[in-house]
C-alpha positions in Angstrom: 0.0 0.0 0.0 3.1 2.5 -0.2 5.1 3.9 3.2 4.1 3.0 6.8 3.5 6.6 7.0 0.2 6.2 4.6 -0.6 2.4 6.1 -1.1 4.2 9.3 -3.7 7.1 8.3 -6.2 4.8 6.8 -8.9 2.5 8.1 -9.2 0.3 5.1 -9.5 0.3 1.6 -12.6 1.3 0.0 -12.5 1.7 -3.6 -9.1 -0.9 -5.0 -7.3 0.4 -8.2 -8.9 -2.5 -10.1 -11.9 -1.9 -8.8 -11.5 1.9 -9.9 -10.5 0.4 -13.5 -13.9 -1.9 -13.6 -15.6 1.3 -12.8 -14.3 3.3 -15.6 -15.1 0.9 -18.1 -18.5 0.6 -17.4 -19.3 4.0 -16.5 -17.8 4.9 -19.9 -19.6 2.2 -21.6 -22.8 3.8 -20.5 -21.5 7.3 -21.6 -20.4 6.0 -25.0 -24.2 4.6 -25.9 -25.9 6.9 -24.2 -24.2 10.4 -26.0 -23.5 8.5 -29.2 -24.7 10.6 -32.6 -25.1 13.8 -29.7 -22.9 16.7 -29.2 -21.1 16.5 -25.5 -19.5 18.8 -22.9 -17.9 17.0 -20.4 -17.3 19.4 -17.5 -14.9 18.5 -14.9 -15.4 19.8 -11.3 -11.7 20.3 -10.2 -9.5 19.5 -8.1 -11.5 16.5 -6.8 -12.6 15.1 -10.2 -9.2 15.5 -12.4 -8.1 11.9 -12.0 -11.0 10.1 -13.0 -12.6 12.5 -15.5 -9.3 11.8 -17.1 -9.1 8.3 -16.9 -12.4 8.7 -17.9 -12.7 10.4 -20.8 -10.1 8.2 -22.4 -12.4 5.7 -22.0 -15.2 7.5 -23.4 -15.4 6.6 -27.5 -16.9 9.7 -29.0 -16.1 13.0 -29.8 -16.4 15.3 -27.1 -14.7 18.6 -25.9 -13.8 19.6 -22.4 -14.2 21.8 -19.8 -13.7 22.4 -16.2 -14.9 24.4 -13.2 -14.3 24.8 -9.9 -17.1 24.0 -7.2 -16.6 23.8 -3.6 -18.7 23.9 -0.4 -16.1 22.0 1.4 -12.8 24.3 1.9 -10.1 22.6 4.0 -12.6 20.5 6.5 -14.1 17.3 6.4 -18.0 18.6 6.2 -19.5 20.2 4.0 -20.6 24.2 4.5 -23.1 24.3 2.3 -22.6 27.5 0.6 -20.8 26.9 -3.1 -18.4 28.7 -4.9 -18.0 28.3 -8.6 -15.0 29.9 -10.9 -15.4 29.0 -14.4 -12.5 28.2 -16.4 -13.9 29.0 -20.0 -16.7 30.4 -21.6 -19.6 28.0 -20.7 -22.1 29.9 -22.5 -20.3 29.1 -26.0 -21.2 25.5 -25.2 -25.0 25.6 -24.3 -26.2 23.5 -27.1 -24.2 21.0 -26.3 -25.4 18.0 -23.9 -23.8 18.3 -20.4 -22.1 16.1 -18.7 -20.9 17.4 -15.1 -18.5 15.1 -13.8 -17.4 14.9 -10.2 -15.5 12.5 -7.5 -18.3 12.2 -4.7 -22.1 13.1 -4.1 -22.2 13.9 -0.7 -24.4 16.8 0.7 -25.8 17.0 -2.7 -25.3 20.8 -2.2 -22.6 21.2 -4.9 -24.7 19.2 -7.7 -27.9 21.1 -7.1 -26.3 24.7 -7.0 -24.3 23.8 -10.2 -27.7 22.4 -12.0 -29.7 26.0 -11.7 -25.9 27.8 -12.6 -25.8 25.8 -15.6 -29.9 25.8 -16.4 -28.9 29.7 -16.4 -26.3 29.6 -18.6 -28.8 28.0 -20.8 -27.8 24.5 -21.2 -31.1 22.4 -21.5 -29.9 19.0 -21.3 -27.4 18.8 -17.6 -26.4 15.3 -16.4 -24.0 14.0 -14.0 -21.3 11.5 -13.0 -19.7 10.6 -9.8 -17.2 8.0 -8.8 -19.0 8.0 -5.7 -21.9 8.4 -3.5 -22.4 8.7 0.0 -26.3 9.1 0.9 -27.0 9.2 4.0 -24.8 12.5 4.1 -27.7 13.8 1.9 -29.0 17.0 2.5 -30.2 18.0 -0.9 -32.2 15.4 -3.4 -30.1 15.2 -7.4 -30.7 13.0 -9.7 -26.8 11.2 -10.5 -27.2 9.6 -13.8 -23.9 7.7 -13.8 -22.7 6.5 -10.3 -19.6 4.4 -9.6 -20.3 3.5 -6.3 -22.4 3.6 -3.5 -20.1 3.9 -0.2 -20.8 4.2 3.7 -20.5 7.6 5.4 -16.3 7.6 5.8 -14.1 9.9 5.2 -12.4 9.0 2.1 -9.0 9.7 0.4 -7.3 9.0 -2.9 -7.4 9.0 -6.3 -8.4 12.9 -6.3 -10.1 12.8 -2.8 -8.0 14.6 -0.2 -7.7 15.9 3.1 -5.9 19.3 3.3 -4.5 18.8 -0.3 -2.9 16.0 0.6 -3.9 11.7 -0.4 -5.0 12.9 -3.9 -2.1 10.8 -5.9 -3.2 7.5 -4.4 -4.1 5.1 -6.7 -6.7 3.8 -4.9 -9.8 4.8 -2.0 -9.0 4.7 1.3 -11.3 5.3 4.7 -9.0 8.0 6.3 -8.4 7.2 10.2 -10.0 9.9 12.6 -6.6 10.7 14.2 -5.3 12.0 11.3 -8.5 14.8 11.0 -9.5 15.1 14.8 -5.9 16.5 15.3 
């Protein structure tokens, strides 16, 4: 699992690397017939997203372009605060006849999905879906409909593979349950 440094600050593994890649493919399968002969934005909500939308998208069969945005209730703690903050890294309005495809690392709160649907519904895009690698219900606050979901986890704390804690954990290539004593400090 790498250094007894990271053995130590997780629980368990969640999400394994091969599970991750069985993920991928079918998530992308789904994409690929679903989009097919249809024009598609896939918008990346960074930082948490940037590993598997890009695993992702080179898994993904048709044209497409690319964007990304930043989205973020969360800030440097473990909860989320339920106010969002979005900066947008092109001109999304260029884009609204395109089919939407908002792609992010975990459904949580919900909070982040539903602000982003009205933001995009007023940038005039008419068709929005979304992707997640994973859920987490019963941290649920607001109700979105998640077209494409990777997995269904229990309420942990998770790192890796774009998930972090204080910046750090995102390069792992797998899910981990981060230990309590490394965020109760």
């Amino acid at each position: 699992m790498g250094s007894k440094y990271l053995h130590e600050d997780f629980k368990k593994i969640i999400v394994s690397e091969e599970e991750i890649k069985g993920i991928i493919s079918r998530v992308a399968n789904e994409i690929n017939a679903h989009y097919a002969g249809k024009k598609l934005l896939v918008c990346g909500i960074l930082k948490g997203a940037f590993i598997f939308m890009s695993d992702l998208i080179r898994q993904i069969t048709i044209p497409l372009e690319l964007t990304f945005i930043t989205a973020s209730s969360y800030g440097q703690g473990t909860v989320s605060r339920g106010g969002v903050k979005v900066i947008e890294y092109s001109d999304l309005e260029k884009y609204n006849h395109f089919n939407i495809l908002v792609v992010d690392d975990i459904l949580d709160s919900g909070n982040t999905l539903c602000f982003l649907k009205d933001y995009l519904k007023n940038k005039g895009f008419a068709n929005i879906e979304f992707c997640t690698l994973l859920d987490k219900p019963e941290r649920r606050e607001k109700e979105i409909y998640v077209k494409y979901i990777g997995k269904r986890i229990e309420n942990e704390f998770v790192v890796g593979y774009g998930l972090d804690y204080g910046e750090k954990y995102r390069h792992l290539p797998f899910i981990a349950a981060l230990n309590e004593k490394v965020y109760m400090k």
